[in-house]
FIKOLZA-1660 file (N, C-alpha, C; in steps of 0.1 Angstrom, whole numbers, plus 5000, padded with zeros to 4 digits):
% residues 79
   i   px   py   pz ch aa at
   1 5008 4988 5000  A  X  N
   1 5000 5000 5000  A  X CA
   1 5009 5012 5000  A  X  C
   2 5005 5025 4998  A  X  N
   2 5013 5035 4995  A  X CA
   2 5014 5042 5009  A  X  C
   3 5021 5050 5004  A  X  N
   3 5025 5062 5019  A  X CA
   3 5023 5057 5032  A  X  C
   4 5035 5049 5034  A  X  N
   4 5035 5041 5045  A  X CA
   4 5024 5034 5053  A  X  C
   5 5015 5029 5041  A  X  N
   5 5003 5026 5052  A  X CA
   5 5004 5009 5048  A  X  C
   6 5000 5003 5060  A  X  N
   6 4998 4991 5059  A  X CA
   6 4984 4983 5061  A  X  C
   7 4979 4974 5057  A  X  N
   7 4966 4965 5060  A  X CA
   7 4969 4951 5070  A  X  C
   8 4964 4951 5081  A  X  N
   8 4966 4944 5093  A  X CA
   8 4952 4939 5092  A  X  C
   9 4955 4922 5093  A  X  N
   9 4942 4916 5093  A  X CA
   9 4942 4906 5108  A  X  C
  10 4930 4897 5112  A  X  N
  10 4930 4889 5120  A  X CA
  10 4922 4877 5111  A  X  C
  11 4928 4868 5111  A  X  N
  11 4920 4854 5104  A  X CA
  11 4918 4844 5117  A  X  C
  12 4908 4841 5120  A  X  N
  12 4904 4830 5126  A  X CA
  12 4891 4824 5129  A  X  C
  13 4888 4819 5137  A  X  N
  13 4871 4809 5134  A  X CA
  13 4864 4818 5144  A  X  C
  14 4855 4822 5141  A  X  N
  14 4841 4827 5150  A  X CA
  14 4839 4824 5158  A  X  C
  15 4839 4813 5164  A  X  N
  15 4839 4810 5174  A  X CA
  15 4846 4814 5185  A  X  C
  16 4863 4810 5182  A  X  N
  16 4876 4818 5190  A  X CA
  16 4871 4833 5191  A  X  C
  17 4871 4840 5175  A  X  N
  17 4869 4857 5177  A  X CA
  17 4858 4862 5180  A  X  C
  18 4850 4856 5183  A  X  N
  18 4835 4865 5190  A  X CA
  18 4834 4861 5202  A  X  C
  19 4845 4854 5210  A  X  N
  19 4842 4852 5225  A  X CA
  19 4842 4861 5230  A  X  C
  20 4835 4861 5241  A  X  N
  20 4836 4874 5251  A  X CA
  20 4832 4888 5248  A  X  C
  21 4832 4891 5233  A  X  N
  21 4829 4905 5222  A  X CA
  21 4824 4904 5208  A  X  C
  22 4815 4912 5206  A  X  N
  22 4812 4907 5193  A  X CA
  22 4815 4924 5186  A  X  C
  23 4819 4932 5190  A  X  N
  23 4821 4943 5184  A  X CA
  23 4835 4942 5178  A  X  C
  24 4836 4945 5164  A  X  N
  24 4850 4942 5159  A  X CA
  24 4857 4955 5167  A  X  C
  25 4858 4966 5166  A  X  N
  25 4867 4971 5169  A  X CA
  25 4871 4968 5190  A  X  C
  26 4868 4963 5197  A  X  N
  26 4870 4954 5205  A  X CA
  26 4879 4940 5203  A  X  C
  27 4877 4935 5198  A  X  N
  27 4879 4921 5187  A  X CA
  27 4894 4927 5184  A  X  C
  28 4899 4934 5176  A  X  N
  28 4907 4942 5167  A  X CA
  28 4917 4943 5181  A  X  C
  29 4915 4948 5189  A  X  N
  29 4925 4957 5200  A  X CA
  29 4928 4946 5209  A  X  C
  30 4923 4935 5209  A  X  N
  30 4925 4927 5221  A  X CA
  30 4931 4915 5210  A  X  C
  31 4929 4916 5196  A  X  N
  31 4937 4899 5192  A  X CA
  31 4951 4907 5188  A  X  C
  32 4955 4920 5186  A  X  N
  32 4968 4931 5181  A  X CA
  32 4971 4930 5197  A  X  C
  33 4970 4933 5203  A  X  N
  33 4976 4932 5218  A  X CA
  33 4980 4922 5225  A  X  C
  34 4975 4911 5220  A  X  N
  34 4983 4899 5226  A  X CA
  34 4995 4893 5220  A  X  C
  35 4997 4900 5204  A  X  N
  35 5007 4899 5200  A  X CA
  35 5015 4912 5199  A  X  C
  36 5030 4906 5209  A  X  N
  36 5037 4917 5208  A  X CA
  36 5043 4929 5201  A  X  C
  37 5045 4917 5188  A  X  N
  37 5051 4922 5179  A  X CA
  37 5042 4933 5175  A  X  C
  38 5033 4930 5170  A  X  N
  38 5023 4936 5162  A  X CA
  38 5019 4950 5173  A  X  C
  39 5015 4949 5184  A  X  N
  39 5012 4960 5192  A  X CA
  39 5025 4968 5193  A  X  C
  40 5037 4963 5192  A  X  N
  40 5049 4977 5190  A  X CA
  40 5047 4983 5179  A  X  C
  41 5046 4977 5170  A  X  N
  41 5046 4984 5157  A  X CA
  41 5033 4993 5152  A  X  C
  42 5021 4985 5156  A  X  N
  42 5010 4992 5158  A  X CA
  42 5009 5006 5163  A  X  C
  43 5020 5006 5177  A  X  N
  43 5017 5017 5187  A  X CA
  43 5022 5032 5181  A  X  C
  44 5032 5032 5171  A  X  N
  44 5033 5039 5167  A  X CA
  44 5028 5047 5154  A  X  C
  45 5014 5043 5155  A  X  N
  45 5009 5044 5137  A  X CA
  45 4996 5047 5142  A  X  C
  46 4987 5053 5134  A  X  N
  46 4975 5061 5133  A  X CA
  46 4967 5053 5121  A  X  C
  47 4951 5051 5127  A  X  N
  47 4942 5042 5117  A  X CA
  47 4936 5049 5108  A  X  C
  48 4934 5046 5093  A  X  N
  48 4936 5056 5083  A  X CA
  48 4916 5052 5080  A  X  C
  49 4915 5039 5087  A  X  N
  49 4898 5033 5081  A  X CA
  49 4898 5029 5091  A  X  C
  50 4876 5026 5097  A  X  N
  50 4874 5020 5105  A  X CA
  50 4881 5003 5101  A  X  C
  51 4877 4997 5115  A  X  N
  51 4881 4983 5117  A  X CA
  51 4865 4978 5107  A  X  C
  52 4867 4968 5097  A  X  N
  52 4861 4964 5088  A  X CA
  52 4859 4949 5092  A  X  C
  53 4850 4940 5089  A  X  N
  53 4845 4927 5089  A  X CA
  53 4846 4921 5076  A  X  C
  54 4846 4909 5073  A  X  N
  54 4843 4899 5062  A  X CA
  54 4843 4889 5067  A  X  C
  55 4839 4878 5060  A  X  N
  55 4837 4860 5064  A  X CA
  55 4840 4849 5055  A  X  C
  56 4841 4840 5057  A  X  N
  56 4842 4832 5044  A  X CA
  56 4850 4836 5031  A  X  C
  57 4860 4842 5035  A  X  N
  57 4870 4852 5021  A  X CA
  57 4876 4842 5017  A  X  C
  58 4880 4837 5008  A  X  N
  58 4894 4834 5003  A  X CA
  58 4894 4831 4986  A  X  C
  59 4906 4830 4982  A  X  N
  59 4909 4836 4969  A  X CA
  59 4917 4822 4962  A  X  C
  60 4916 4822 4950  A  X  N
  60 4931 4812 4945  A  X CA
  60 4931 4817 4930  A  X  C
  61 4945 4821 4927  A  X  N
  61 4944 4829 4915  A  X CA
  61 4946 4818 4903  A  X  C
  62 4945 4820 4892  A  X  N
  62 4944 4806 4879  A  X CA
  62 4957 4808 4877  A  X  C
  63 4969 4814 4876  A  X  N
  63 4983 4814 4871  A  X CA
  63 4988 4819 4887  A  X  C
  64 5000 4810 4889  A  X  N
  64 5009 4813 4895  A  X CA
  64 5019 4822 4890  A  X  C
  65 5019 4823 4873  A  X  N
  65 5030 4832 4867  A  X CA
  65 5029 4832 4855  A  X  C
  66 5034 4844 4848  A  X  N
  66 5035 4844 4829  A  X CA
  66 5040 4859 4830  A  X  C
  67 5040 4859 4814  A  X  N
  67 5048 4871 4811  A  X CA
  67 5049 4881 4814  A  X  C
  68 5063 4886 4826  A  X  N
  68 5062 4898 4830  A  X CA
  68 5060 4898 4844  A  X  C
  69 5054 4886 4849  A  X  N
  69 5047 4887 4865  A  X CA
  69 5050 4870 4874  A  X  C
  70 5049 4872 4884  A  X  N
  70 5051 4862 4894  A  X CA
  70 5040 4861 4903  A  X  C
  71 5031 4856 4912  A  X  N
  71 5024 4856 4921  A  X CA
  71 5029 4849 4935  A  X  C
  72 5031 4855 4945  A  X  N
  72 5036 4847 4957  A  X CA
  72 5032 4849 4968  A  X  C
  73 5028 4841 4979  A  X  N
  73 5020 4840 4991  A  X CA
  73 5005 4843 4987  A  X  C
  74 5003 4855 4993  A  X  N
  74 4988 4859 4991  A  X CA
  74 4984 4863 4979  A  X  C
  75 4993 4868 4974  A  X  N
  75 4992 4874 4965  A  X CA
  75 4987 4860 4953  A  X  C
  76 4989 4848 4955  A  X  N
  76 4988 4834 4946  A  X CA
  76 4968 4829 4956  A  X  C
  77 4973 4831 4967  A  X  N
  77 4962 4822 4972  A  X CA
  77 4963 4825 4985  A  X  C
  78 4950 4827 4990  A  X  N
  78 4945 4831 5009  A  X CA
  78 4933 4822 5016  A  X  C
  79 4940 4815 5024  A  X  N
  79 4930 4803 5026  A  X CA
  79 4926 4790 5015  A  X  C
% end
């Protein structure tokens, strides 16, 4: 993404992420906070969009590669 901004996601089963909260932006602050890493890096940075939902996402692209281009990790397939 451009001008230093990044996209921070949480993937996991509904069940795990709606314990206890069903409000994402609750959800959001408490699964970034249990990881360290992510909450240092977090702590210094400003949210540019609200905290967003989706379900059942995932992607698989038809070419892994051809002229000109490569696809790798997510960018090939998510879930």
């Amino acid at each position: 993404l451009p001008d230093d901004v990044v996209s921070v996601g949480v993937v996991a089963e509904a069940d795990y992420l709606y314990r206890g909260a069903r409000d994402p932006e609750a959800i959001f602050k408490r699964e970034a906070g249990e990881c360290v890493w992510i909450a240092d890096h977090l702590r210094s940075g400003a949210r540019v969009e609200p905290v967003r939902v989706t379900g059942e996402f995932s992607y698989r692209a038809d070419a892994i590669g051809g002229d000109g281009f490569c696809l790798a990790g997510d960018a090939f397939a998510f879930l």
